[in-house]
GULUM-442638 format. One record per residue (C-alpha): x, y, z; residue in one letter. Coordinates in steps of 0.1 Angstrom, whole numbers, padded with zeros to 4 digits, always signed. Example, Ala and Ser with C-alpha at 12.3 -4.5 7.8 and 13.67 -1.06 7.14 Angstrom:
# GULUM-442638
+0123-0045+0078A/+0137-0011+0071S/
This chain:
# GULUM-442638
+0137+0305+0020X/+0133+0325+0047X/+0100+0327+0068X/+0087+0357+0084X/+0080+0338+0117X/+0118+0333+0113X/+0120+0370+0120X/+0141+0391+0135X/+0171+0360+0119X/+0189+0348+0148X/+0220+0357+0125X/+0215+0381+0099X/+0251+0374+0087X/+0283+0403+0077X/+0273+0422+0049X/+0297+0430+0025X/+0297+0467+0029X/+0326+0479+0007X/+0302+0498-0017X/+0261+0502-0022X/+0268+0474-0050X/+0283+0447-0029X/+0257+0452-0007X/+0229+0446-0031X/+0248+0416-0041X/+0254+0404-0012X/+0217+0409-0002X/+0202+0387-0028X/+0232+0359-0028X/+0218+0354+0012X/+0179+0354-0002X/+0187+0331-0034X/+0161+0306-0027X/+0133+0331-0022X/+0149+0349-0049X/+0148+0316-0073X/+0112+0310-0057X/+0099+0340-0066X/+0112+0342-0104X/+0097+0307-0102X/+0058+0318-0097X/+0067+0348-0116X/+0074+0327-0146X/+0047+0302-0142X/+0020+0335-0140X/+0034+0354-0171X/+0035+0320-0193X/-0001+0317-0184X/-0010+0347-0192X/+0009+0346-0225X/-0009+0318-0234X/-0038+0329-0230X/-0044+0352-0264X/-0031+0313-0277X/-0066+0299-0266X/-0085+0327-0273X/-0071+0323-0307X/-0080+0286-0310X/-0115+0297-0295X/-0115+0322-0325X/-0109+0296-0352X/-0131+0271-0340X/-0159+0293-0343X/-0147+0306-0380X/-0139+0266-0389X/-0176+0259-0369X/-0160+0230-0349X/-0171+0226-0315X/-0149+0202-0302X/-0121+0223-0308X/-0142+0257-0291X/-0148+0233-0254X/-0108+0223-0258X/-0099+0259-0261X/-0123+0268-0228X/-0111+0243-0208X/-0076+0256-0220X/-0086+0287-0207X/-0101+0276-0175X/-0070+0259-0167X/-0046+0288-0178X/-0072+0311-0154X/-0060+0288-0128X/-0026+0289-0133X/-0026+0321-0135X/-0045+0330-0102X/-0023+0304-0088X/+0009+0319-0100X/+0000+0354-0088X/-0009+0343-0053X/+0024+0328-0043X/+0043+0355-0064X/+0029+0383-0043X/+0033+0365-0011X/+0070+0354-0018X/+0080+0385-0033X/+0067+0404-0007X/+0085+0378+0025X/+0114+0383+0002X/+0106+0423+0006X/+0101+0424+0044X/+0130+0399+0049X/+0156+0420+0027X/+0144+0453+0044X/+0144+0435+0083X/+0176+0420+0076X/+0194+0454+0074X/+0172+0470+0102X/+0188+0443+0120X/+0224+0452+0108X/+0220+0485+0112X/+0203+0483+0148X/+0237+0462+0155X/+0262+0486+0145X/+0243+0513+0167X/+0242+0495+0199X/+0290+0483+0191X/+0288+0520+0180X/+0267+0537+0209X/+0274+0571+0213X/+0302+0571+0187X/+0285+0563+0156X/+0263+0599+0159X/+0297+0619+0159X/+0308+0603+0124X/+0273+0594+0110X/+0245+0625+0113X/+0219+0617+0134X/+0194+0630+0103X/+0211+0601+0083X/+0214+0575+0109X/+0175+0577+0108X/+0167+0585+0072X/+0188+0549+0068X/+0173+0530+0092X/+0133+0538+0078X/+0134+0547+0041X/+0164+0534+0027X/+0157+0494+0043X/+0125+0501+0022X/+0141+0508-0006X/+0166+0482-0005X/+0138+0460-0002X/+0120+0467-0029X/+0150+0464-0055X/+0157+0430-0036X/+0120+0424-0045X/+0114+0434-0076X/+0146+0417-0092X/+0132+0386-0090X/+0095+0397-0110X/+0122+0415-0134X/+0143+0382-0140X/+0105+0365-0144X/+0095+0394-0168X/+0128+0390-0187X/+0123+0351-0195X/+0085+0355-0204X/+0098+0384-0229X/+0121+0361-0244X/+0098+0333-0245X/+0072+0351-0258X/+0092+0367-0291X/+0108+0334-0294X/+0072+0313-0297X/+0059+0337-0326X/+0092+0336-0345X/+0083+0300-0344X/+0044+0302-0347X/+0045+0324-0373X/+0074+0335-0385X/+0066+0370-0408X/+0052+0385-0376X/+0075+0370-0349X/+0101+0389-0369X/+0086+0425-0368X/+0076+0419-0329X/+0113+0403-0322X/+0130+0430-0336X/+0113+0452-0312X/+0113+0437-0286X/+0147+0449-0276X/+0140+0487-0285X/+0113+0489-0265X/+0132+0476-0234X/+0166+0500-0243X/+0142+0526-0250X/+0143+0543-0215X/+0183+0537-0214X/+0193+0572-0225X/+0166+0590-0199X/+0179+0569-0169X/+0212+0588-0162X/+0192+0621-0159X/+0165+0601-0135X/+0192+0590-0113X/+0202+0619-0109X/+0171+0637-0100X/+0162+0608-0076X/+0198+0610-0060X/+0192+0648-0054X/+0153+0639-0040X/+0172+0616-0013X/+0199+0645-0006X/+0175+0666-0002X/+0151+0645+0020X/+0182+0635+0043X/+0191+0674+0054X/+0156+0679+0056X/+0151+0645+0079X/+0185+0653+0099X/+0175+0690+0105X/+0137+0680+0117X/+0157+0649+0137X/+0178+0684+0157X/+0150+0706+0162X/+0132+0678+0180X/+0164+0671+0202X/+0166+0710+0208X/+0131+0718+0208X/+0133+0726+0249X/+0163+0750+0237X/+0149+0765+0210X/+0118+0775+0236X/+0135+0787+0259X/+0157+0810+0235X/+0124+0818+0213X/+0142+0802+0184X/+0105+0782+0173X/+0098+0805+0144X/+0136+0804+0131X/+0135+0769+0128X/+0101+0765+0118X/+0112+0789+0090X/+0144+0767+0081X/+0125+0730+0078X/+0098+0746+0060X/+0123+0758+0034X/+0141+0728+0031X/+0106+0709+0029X/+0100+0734-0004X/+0134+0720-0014X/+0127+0684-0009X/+0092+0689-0028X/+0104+0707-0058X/+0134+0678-0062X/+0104+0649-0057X/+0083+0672-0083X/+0110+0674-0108X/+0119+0636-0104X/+0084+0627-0108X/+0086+0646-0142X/+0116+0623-0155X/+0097+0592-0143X/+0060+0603-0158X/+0085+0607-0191X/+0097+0573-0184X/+0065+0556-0180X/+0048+0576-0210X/+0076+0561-0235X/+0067+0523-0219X/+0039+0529-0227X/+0039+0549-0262X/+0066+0524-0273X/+0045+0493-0269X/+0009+0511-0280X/+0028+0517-0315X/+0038+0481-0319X/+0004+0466-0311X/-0008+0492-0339X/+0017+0481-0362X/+0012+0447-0355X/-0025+0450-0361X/-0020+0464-0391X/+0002+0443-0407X/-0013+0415-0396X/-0050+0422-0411X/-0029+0425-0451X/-0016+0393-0442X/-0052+0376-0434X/-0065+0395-0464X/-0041+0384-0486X/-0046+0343-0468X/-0009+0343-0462X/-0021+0338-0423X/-0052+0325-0402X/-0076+0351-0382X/-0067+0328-0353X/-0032+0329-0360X/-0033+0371-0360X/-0057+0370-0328X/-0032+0351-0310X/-0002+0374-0321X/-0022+0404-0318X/-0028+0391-0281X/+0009+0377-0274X/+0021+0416-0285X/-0007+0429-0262X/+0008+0409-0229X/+0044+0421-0240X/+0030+0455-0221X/+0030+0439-0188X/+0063+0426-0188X/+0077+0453-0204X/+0065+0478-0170X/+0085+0451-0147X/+0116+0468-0169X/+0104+0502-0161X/+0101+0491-0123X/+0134+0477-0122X/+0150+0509-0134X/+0133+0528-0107X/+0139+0505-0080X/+0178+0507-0090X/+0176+0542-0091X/+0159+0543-0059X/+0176+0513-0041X/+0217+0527-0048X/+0222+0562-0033X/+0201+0539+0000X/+0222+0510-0004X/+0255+0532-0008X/+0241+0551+0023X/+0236+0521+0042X/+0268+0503+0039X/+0286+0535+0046X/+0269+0531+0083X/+0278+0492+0081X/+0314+0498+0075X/+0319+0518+0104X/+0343+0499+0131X/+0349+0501+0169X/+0385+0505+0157X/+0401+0507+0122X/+0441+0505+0130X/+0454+0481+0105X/+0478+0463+0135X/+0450+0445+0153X/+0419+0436+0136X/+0386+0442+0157X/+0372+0417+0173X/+0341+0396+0164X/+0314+0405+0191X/+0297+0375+0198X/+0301+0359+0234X/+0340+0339+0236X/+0348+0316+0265X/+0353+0335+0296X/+0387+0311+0303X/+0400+0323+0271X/+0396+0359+0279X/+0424+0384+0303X/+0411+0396+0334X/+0406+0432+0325X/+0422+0448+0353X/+0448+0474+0357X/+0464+0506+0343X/+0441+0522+0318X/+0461+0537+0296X/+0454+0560+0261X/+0490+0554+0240X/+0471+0586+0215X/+0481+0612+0244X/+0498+0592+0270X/+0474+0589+0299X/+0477+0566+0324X/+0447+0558+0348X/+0461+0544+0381X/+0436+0518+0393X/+0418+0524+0424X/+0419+0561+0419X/+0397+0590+0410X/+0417+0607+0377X/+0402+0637+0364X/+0417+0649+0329X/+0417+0685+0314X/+0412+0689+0281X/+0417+0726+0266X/+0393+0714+0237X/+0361+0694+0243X/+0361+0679+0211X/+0390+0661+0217X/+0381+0650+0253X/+0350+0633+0237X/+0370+0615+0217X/+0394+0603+0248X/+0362+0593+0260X/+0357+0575+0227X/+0390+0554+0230X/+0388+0547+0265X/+0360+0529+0257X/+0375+0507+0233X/+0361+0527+0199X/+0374+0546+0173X/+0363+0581+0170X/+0372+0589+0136X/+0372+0551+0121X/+0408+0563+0099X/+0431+0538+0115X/+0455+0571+0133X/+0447+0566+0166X/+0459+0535+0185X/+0433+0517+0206X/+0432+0524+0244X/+0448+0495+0265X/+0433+0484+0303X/+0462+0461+0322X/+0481+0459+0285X/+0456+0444+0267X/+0441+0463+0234X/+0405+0469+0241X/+0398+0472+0205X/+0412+0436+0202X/+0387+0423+0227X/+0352+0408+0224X/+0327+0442+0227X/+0308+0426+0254X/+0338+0420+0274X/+0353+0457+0273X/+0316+0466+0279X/+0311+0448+0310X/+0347+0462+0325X/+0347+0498+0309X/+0315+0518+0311X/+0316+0551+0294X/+0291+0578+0305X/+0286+0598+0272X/+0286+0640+0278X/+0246+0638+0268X/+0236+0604+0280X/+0203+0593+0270X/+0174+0580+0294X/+0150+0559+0281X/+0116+0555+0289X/+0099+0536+0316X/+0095+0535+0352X/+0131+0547+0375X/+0130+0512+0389X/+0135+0498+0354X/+0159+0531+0343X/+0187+0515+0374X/+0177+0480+0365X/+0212+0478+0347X/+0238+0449+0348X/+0256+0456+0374X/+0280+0441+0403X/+0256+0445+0431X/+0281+0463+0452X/+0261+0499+0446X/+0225+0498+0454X/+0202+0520+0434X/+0194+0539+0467X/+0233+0547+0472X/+0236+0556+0438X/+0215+0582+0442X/+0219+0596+0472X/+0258+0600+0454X/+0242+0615+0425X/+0223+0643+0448X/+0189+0629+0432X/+0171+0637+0463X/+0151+0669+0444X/+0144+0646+0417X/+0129+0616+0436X/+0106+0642+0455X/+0094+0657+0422X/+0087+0618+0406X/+0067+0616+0441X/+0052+0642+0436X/+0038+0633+0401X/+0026+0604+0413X/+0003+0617+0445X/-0031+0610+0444X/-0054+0643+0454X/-0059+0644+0489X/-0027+0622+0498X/+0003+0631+0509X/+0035+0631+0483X/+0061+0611+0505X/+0032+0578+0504X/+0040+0578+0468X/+0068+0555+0456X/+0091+0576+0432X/+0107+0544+0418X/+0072+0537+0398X/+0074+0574+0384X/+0077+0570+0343X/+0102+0584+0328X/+0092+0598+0296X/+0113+0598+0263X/+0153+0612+0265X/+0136+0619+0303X/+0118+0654+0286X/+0099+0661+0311X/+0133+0666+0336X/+0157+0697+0334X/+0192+0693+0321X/+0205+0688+0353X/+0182+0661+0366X/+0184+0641+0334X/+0225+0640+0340X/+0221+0631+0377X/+0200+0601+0370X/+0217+0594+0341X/+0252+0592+0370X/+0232+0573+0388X/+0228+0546+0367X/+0267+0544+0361X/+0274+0544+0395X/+0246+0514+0397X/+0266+0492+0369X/+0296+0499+0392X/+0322+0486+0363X/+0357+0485+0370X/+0369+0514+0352X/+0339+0542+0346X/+0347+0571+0326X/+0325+0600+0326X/+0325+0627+0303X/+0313+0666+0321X/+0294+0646+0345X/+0283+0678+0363X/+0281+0707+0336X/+0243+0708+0342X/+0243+0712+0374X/+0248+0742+0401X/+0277+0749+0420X/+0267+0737+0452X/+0250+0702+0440X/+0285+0701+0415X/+0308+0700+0450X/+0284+0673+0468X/+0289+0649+0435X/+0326+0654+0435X/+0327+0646+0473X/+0305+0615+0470X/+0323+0600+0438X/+0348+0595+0455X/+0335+0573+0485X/+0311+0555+0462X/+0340+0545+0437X/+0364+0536+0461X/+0386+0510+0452X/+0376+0511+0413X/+0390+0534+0389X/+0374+0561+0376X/+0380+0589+0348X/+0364+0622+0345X/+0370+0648+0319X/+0361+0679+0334X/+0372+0712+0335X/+0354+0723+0370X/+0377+0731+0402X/+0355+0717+0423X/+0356+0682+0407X/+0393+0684+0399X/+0405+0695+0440X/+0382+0664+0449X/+0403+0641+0422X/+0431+0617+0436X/+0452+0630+0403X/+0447+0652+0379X/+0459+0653+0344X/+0466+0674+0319X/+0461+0671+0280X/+0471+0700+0262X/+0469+0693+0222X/+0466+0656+0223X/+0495+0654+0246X/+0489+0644+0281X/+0517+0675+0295X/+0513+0676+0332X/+0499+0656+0362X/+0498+0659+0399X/+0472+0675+0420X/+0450+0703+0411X/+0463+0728+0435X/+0498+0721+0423X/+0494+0722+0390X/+0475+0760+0394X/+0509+0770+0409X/+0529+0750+0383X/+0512+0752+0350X/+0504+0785+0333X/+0484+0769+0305X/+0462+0742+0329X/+0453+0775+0352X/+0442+0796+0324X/+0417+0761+0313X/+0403+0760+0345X/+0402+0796+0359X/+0393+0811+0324X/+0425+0833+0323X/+0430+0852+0288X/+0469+0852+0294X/+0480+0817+0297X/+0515+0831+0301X/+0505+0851+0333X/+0534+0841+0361X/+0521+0816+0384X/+0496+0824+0412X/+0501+0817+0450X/+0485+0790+0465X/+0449+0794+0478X/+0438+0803+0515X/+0441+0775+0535X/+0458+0749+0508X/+0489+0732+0525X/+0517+0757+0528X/+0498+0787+0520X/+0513+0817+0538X/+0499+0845+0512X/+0484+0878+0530X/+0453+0900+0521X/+0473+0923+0497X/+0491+0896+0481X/+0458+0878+0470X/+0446+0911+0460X/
């Protein structure tokens, strides 16, 4: 069983994620001895409690028969079945409940492992709304059905046990209550299909409203400085209305559910009653005998809710479960000809030196190493998913595009921390955590770029001024302040676009990998800081090979080659200048043109060979 000092598990194992099902399954096959455990005390409390209207019934008839012998025998019965049953509930609670916490931390951990072999990728084919409406409800949910099986299978055997001993102890009444037994528990059957449902459009609901909250946040600076607040305000409170009406009109179904557990069980005990007292009138049973069975149909109550919980922690559990093994299924790389690779640490001897061409079989790029290669995509989607496969993922997880190779070997068919440690890819919105700068460059890295060079290439000189800044004391002058202990605060909020994707450079050009891929590294920033990066990238990455996807001429004239991908097809490379002359539909992506048939344009001003005059460039 496991502990929860044993948390987070060292190995949380490969969940069978082919359907919310399996994963349950597969859930409670891994927890099978807290599981057995906890039916265990389950079962030892409900068959002291069940025997308790048993005592109380000896109790009764040795003070109708006047023996007192048999009255102390049936109080130390009942002293020891109070015992028991204290004991019972105890270690049910606190092994259901490890069973509960371990279920639910087991998939946290699962989940936070998919993100960090997914990164960036797994937000463009998961919402970010769901990726977070996973990772906090639904583990709790999962956890609960994880946890409440086991009371239900404890529930199930005292209910058995239960009819079973009062068919034997007396037969004429074990009869009525065993022949109930079984419609009370089906009772709910026919209203569960309709609660599912209602439950299943609560979660819907609760996810858009979760994922649209999740954007606003993430776009909140936009938003103010558009004057969008009130729109979006607006648009979560609907969807709030929406998520309480759904949570109103499931709480109906279960309130319906409950009432009939309830009603179902009421109507036996009355019955029960009943017919019990003609019997003792008529001396065909004991009052003992009718106060136990009056009793034993009494406790059948409790059990009978563990049936009720059950159904709702199926109901609730599913659409999670189903939501979170859609998220586990995810791969770096789906292509049926190579399996991914596990991602645990192999033997360095046993692994290529990744080195060489970088090359994307999907359009036909080819990186050459050592240079700067800037690609041109005419649509941004699709150069964030180059990005994707350069890196070694899958964008779309279908198995259609081929995985990226670096010196001929797949990347997809690598160990992840080995494609990791050679190909760094700088998403188009990186993300800087929080904590101080120092700790922000404090990334693995070769130790051939310093954090200094980094960014002074980067053109982070406005931004280290302003972290001094917020850190002089009144009275003291701004450059005695250290900007390297300046925090940083969450997603770097408190920086402008354009210094949150300079630092974020920074840091790539710190890990100095062999082959770094950046996606619009300077889109944020102005013209003039834009032509500085593209002439320092260049010096500070000599000798490794680099990719940028950009459209900007003043990154692309600074590029060793340029290349072309026009509808997933890499069309044209060479430099920039000659591809403006050359290529009508690469100088209407990079110049804006509306006519991408327009004939070609003569070389700029001062470009080699140049010999246009004043009214020809007019």
């Amino acid at each position: 069983m496991t502990s929860l000092r044993d948390l987070p598990l060292s190995d949380p194992g490969v969940p069978d994620a082919r359907s919310g099902l399996r994963l349950l399954l597969w859930l409670e096959i891994r927890q099978w001895r807290g599981q057995v455990l906890a039916a265990a005390w389950g079962l030892l409390h409900m068959a002291a409690v069940a025997s308790f209207p048993a005592a109380v019934g000896l109790a009764v008839q040795a003070v109708v028969d006047g023996s007192g012998k048999h009255l102390a025998l049936a109080g130390a019965l009942m002293l020891l079945l109070g015992l028991l049953t204290a004991l019972g509930d105890t270690m049910l609670h606190r092994t259901a409940v490890t069973n509960w916490i371990s279920a639910a931390a087991r998939v946290q951990q699962l989940l936070a492992g998919k993100t960090v072999e997914l990164g960036a990728v797994l937000t463009r084919r998961v919402a970010a709304g769901e990726v977070v409406a996973v990772s906090t409800g639904d583990v709790e949910k999962i956890g609960w059905f994880v946890e409440a099986l086991a009371r239900f299978t404890s529930a199930l055997l005292a209910t058995v046990g239960v009819a079973v001993a009062l068919l034997v102890y007396q037969p004429e009444l074990g009869v009525v209550v065993a022949a109930s037994v079984p419609v009370l528990a089906l009772a709910v059957l026919p209203l569960l299909p309709a609660a599912t449902r209602r439950a299943d459009l609560q979660r819907e609901k609760a996810g858009k409203a979760t994922e649209l909250a999740s954007d606003t946040v993430a776009g909140l600076r936009v938003l103010r400085g558009i004057g969008g607040e009130d729109l979006f305000l607006d648009r979560y409170r609907r969807a709030s209305q929406q998520v309480r009406t759904a949570a109103v009109h499931s709480a109906r179904m279960w309130a319906l559910i409950s009432a009939v557990q309830v009603l179902l069980p009421g109507l036996l005990l009355v019955a029960v009653a009943w017919y019990g007292a003609r019997l003792a009138l008529d001396g065909r049973i004991s009052v003992g005998e009718l106060v136990t069975v009056y009793g034993s149909v009494a406790f059948l109550m409790m059990p009978l809710r563990n049936f009720e919980e059950i159904a709702m922690a199926w109901s609730f559990s599913r659409p999670s479960a189903k939501r979170a093994a859609r998220v586990l299924a995810l791969r770096r790389s789906q292509d049926d000809g190579v399996p991914p690779a596990a991602d645990g640490a192999a033997d360095a001897a046993d692994l290529p030196e990744l080195t060489g061409e970088l090359h994307d079989p999907l359009t036909g790029l080819r990186a050459v190493p050592g240079q700067l290669t800037a690609v041109v995509c005419g649509d941004p989607d699709a150069a964030g998913r180059l990005a994707d496969r350069l890196g070694g993922h899958s964008p779309s997880g279908t198995g259609d595009e081929p995985s990226a190779t670096l010196g001929g070997h797949r990347l997809d068919a690598l160990p992840l921390a080995a494609v990791r440690t050679a190909v760094l890819v700088q998403d188009k919105d990186p993300v800087l955590l929080s904590g101080t700068l120092a700790e922000l460059l404090a990334v693995p890295s070769t130790g051939r770029v310093t954090p200094g060079e980094a960014l002074a290439a980067a053109q982070c000189g406005d931004v280290l001024d302003a972290l001094a800044q917020s850190l002089a004391d009144p009275g003291k002058s701004a450059e005695a302040a250290d900007p390297m202990r300046a925090r940083i605060t969450e997603r770097g909020r408190s920086l402008s676009g354009g210094q949150r994707q300079r630092l974020a450079l920074a840091r790539s050009l710190v890990a100095d990998p062999e082959v770094l891929v950046l996606d619009e590294p300077t889109s944020a920033v102005d013209a003039h800081t834009e032509a500085r990066v593209a002439r320092a990238l260049g010096a500070v990455r000599a000798g490794r090979t680099t990719v940028v996807l950009t459209s900007s001429p003043l990154v692309l004239d600074r590029a060793d080659r340029v290349v072309f991908v026009d509808e997933g097809t890499a069309t044209a490379a060479g430099s920039h200048l000659d591809l403006l002359r050359t290529d009508p539909r690469y100088r209407a992506v990079v110049t804006r043109e509306p006519d991408p048939a327009a004939g070609p344009v003569p070389a700029p001003l001062g470009a080699p060979g140049a010999t246009a005059t004043m009214e020809e460039t007019a």
